[in-house]
N, C-alpha and C positions, 0 to 999 in steps of 0.2 A: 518512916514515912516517905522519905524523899525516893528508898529503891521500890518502894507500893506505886506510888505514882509515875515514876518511870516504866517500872513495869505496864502499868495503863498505857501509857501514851504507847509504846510499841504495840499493842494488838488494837489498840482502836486504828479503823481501815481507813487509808489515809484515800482522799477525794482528788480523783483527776479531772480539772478542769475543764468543760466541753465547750465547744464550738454552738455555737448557736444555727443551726444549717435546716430550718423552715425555707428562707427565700432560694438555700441554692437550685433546688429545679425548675424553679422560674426564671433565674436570672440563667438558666443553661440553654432553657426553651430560647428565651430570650435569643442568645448567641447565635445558636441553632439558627435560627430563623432570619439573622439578620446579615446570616455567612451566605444562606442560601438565596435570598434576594440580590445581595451587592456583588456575587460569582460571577461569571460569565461562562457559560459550557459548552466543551469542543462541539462544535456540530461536524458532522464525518464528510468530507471531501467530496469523495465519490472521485470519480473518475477526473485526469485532469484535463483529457480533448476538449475542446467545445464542440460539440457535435450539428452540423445547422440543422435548422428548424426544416420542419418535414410542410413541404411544400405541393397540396397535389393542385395545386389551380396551372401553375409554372410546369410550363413544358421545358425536358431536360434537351441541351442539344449537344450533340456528338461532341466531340473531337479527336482529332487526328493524333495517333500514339503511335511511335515506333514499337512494333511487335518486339526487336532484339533488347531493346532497356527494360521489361516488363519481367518480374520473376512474381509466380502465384504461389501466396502460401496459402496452405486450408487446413481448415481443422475438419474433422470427418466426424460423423454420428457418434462415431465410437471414440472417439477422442482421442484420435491416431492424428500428426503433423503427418502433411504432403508435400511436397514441392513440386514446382515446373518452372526448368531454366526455359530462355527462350530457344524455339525452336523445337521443343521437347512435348512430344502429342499427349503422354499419358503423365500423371501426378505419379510422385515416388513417393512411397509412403516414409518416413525417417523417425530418427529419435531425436532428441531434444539437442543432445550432441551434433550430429549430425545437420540439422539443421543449421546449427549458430556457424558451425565449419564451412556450409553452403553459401550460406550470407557473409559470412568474412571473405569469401574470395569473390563473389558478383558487387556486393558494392565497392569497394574499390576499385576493382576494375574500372567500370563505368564512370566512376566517381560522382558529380552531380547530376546526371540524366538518368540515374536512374530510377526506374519505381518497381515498388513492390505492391503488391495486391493482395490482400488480406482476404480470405472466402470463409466461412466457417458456418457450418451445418445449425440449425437453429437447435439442435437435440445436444447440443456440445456444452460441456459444463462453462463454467463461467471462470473458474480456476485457469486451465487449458490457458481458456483467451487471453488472463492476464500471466499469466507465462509466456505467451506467445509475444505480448505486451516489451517483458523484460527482458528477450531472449534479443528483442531489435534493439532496446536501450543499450544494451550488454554490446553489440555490436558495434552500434553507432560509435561509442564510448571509447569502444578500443579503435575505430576506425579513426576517431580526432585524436587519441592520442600520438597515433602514427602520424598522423598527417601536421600536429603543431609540436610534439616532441615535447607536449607538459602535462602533468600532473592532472585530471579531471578527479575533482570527488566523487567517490563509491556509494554510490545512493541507492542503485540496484542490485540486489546478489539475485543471480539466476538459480 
């Protein structure tokens, strides 16, 4: 008798215990819902200039600019960089390279009097511009490094 009933007890199927898991998709919603109200979500920059506010009442008045501290860059329809040093009648069309090499040697030069003039065709993508954007940060950057001989953080890769 004792190996009859042993023999029972091995093929009767033995019960695994279950979870009781009705409330878990409520208490998930729950979660859900309570992550997504108390988040806070990146809103995108945009641009970091503050650009001023477009003004047509306000009449613009001149001022007086040395022609020789003035270098123009543009961006053309086709999405071609130009420059013009001063003194220089026609835009040279350049590469990216070429440009930053152009700028590395007129700001310095001048050092604080100079300006640069940004022209760019309204058909000109939007990329270009903010290349054109990092191509003067790129500059600026190596141009303070020379000038205080420390370390600036790399925030822009051209």
């Amino acid at each position: 008798m004792i190996r009859l009933s042993n023999r029972l007890r091995k093929h009767q199927k033995r019960r695994v215990p279950q979870l009781n898991t009705t409330s878990t998709a409520d208490i998930s919603f729950m979660l859900l819902i309570f992550f997504l109200v108390t988040t806070s979500m990146d809103s995108d920059k945009g641009l970091r200039q503050q650009l001023p506010p477009k003004n047509e009442d306000k009449e613009t008045v001149a001022t007086d600019v040395d022609l020789n501290t003035v270098m123009a860059v543009g961006i053309t329809a086709e999405n071609e960089y130009t420059y013009s040093l001063p003194g220089q009648a026609e835009p040279t069309p350049c590469t990216d390279a070429e440009l930053r090499k152009q700028l590395a040697i007129f700001i310095p030069r001048l050092g604080d009097k100079h300006i640069i003039e940004i022209q760019a065709s309204r058909t000109a993508s939007y990329d270009r511009y903010f290349r054109l954007q990092n191509i003067l940060t790129c500059v600026y950057r190596d141009d303070l490094k020379r000038k205080y001989k420390q370390r600036i953080s790399e925030t822009y890769v051209p």
